[in-house]
C-alpha positions as CSV (number, residue, x, y, z in Angstrom):
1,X,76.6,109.3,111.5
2,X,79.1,108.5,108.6
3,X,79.3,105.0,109.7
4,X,75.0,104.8,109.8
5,X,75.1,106.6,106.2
6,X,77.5,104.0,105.2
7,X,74.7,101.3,105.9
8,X,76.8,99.9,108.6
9,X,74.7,98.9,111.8
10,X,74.0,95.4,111.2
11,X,76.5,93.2,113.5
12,X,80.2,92.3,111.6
13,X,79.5,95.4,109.1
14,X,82.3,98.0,109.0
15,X,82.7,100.9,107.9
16,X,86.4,101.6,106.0
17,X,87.0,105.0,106.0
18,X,89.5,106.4,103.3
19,X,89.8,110.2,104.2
20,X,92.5,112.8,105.2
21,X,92.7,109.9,108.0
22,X,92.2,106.2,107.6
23,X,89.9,104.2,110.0
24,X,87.3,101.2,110.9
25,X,84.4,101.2,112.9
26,X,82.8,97.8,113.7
27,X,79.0,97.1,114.5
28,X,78.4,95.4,117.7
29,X,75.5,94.1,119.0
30,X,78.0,93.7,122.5
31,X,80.2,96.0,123.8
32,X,84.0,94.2,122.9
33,X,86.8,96.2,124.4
34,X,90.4,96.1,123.8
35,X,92.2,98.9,125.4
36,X,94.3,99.9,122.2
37,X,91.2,100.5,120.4
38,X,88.0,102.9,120.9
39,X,84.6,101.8,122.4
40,X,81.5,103.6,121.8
41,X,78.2,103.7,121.1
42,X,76.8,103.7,118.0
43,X,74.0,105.9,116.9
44,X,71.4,103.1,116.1
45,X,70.0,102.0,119.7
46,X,71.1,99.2,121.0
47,X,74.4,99.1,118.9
48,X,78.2,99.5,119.3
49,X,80.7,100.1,117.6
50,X,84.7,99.1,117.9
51,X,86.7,101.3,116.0
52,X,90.0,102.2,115.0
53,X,92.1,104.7,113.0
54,X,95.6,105.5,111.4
55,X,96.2,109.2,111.1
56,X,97.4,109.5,108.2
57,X,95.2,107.3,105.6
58,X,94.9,109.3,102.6
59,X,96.9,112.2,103.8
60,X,99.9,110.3,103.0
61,X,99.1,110.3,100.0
62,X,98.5,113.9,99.2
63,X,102.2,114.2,101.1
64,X,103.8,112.2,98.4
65,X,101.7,113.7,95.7
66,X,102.8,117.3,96.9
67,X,106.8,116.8,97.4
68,X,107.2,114.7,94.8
69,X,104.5,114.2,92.5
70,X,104.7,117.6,90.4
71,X,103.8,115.9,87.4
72,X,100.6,113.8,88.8
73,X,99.0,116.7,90.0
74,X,99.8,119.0,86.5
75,X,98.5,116.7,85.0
76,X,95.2,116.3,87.2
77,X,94.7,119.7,86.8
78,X,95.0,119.6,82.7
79,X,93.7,116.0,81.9
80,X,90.2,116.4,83.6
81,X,91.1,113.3,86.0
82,X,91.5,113.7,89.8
83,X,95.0,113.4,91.6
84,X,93.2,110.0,92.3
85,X,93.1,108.9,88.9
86,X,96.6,109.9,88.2
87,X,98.3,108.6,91.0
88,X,96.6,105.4,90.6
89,X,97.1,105.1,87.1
90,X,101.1,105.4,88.0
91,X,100.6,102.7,90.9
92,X,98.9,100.3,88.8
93,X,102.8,100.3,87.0
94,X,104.0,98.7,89.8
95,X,103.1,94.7,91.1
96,X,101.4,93.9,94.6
97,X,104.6,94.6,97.4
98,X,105.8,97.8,95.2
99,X,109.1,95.0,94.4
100,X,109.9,95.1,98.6
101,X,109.0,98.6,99.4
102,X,107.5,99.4,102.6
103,X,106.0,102.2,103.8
104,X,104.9,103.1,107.6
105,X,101.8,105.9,107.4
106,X,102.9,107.7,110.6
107,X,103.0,111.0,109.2
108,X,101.6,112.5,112.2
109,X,102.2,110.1,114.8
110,X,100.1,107.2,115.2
111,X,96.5,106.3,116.9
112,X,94.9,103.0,117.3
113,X,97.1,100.3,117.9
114,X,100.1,102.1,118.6
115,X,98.7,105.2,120.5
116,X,102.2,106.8,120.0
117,X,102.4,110.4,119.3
118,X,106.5,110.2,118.6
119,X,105.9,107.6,116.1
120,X,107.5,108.3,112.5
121,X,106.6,107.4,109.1
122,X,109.2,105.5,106.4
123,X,110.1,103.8,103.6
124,X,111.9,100.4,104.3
125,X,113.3,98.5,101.0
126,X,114.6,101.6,98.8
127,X,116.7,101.1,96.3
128,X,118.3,102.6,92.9
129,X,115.1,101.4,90.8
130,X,112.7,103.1,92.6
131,X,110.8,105.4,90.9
132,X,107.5,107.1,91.7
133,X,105.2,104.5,91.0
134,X,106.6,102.1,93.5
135,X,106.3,105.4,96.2
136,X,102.8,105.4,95.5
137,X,101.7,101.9,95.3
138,X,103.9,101.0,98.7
139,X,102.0,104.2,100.6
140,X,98.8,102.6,99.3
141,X,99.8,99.3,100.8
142,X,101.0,101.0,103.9
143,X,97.6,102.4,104.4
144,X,95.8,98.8,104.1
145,X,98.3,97.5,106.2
146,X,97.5,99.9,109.3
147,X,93.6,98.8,108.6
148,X,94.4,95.4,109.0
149,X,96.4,95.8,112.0
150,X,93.6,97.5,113.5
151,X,91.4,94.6,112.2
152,X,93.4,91.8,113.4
153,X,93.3,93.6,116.7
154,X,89.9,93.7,117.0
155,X,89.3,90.4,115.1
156,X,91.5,89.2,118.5
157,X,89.3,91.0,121.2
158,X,86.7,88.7,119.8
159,X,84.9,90.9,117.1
160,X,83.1,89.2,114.1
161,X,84.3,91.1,110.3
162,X,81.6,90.5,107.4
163,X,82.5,93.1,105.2
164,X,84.0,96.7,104.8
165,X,81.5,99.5,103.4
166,X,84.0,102.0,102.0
167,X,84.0,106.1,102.1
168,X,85.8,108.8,101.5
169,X,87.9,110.3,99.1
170,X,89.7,107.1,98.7
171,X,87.0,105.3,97.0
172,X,87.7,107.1,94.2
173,X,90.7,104.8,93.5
174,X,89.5,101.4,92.6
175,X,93.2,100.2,92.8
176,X,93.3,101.7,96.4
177,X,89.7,99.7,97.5
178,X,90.9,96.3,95.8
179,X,94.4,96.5,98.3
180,X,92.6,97.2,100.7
181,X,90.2,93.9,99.7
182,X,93.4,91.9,99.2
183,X,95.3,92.9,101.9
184,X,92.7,92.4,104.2
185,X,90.9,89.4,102.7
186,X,88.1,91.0,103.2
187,X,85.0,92.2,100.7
188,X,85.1,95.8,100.3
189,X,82.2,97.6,98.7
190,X,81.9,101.1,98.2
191,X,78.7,103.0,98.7
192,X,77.3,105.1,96.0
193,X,77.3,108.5,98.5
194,X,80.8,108.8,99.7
195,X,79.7,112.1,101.7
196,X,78.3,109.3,104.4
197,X,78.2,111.7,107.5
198,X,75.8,114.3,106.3
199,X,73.7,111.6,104.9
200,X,74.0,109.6,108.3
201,X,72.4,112.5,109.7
202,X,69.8,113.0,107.7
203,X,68.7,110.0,108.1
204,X,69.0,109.9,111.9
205,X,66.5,113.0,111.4
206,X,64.1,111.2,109.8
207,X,63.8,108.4,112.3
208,X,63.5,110.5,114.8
209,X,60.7,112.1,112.9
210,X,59.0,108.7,112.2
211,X,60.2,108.4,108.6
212,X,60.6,104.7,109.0
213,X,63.3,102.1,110.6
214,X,67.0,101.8,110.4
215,X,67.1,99.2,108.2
216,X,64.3,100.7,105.9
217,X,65.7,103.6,105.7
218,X,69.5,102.0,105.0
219,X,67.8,99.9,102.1
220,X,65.9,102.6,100.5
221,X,68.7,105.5,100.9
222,X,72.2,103.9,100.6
223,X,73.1,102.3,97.1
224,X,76.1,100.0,96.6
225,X,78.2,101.3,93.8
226,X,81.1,98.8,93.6
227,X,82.7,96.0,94.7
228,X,86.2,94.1,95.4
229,X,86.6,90.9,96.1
230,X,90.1,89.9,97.7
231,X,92.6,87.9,95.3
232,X,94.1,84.5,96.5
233,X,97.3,85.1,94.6
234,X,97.7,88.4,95.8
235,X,96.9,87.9,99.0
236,X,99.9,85.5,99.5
237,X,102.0,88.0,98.6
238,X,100.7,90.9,101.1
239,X,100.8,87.7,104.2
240,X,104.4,88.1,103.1
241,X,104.6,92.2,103.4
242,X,102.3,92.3,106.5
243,X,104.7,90.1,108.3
244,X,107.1,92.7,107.3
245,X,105.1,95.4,108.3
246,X,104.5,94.1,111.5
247,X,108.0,94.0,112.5
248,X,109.2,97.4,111.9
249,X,107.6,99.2,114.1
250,X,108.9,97.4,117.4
251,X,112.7,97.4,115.9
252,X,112.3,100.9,114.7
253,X,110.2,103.0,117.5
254,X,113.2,103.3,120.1
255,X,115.1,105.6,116.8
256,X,111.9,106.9,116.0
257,X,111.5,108.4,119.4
258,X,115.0,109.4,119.6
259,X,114.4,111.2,116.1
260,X,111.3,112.4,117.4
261,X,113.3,114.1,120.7
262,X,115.8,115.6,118.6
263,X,113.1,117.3,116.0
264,X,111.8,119.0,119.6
265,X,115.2,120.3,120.2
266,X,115.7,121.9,117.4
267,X,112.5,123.6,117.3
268,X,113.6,124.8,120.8
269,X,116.6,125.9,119.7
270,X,115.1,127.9,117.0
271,X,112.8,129.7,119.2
């Protein structure tokens, strides 16, 4: 439903979603399997949809803001402006590759393509000039990167990319939606509704009531509110810090898993 009220059903469309998790779910007019992502159906007849997820999208995020971001969320609370708007606004400090930092979004273990439950999030490039706006812009980048590792995935499996329709809480960080654009090299465009799901439904009510077609009732009810188009430039650098990116999980995984074994035994020990 969220990815129907996202106007998604044509083939190539995807919808990018930027909530408490992170995800992607392609429109197929063929089933295309890969066994590291998921393969469904979608709600429009005839259709499919590839799709893939990080756990942690924007719930990174709300991590950082909450252990270390005292001051970003005082001052969302006084200024008017959503934790959003401030933790962009100290983000957009910091250039494209937050100077080398890299972050690993596996808060919670880690779905699509990983599938590892034991997997651990981390910063890789800290150094005595961090500060918090390089935290914040690297777990934005993290983020993008674990959607284009699920896109190149399915891009691999032989699944055709167009554009991403954005929702979610995220949208509300234009910084955040042109990463994601430039990281990926693909368009992102966010939709005017970002509460997709209930409107997916609602409109999946009024087909089956004979309120008109799918793609009438995607013209006529979803609105375009914004768009980003990837930068060139920019996008050199984040070929750089995906290659990166891409690396750190096979050469770190066996200490995350060790890690991840003693965290059980201590909680064992405890109870």
């Amino acid at each position: 439903c969220g990815t129907l009220g996202a106007g998604v059903f044509r083939p190539g469309q995807t919808q990018e979603q930027g909530g408490q998790a992170g995800g992607m779910s392609i429109a197929l007019d063929a089933p295309v399997a890969d066994e590291r992502l998921i393969l469904s159906r979608h709600v429009v007849p005839g259709s499919w949809l590839l799709q893939g997820g990080t756990v942690a999208g924007s719930a990174s995020l709300a991590w950082l803001a909450r252990v270390a971001g005292a001051a970003e969320l005082a001052a969302s609370e006084h200024s008017g402006r959503g934790l959003y708007e401030e933790v962009s606004a100290l983000a957009a400090t910091v250039g494209p590759g937050a100077e080398g930092l890299v972050f690993l979004p596996y808060l919670s273990g880690e779905r699509s393509p990983l599938w590892d439950a034991d997997a651990r999030g981390a910063f890789v490039g800290l150094h005595l000039g961090t500060g918090r706006g390089h935290l914040y812009r690297a777990v934005m980048e993290g983020v993008a990167m674990a959607l284009r590792h699920n896109l190149e995935v399915a891009l691999a499996a032989g699944a055709g990319v167009t554009e991403l329709l954005a929702i979610g809480g995220a949208t509300r960080s234009p910084l955040w939606m042109q990463i994601k654009a430039d990281v990926t090299g693909l368009p992102v465009v966010v939709t005017a509704n970002p509460d997709a799901t209930p409107l997916g439904a609602a409109m999946l009510a009024a087909i089956g009531t004979g309120g008109g077609s799918v793609e009438d009732l995607v013209g006529d009810w979803v609105q375009r509110s914004a768009g980003y188009v990837p930068d060139p430039d920019t996008r050199a650098t984040y070929d750089r810090l995906y290659a990166v990116y891409a690396g750190l999980y096979p050469a770190l995984a066996p200490s995350m898993h060790a890690l991840a074994d003693l965290s059980r035994t201590g909680t064992e020990n405890a109870l």
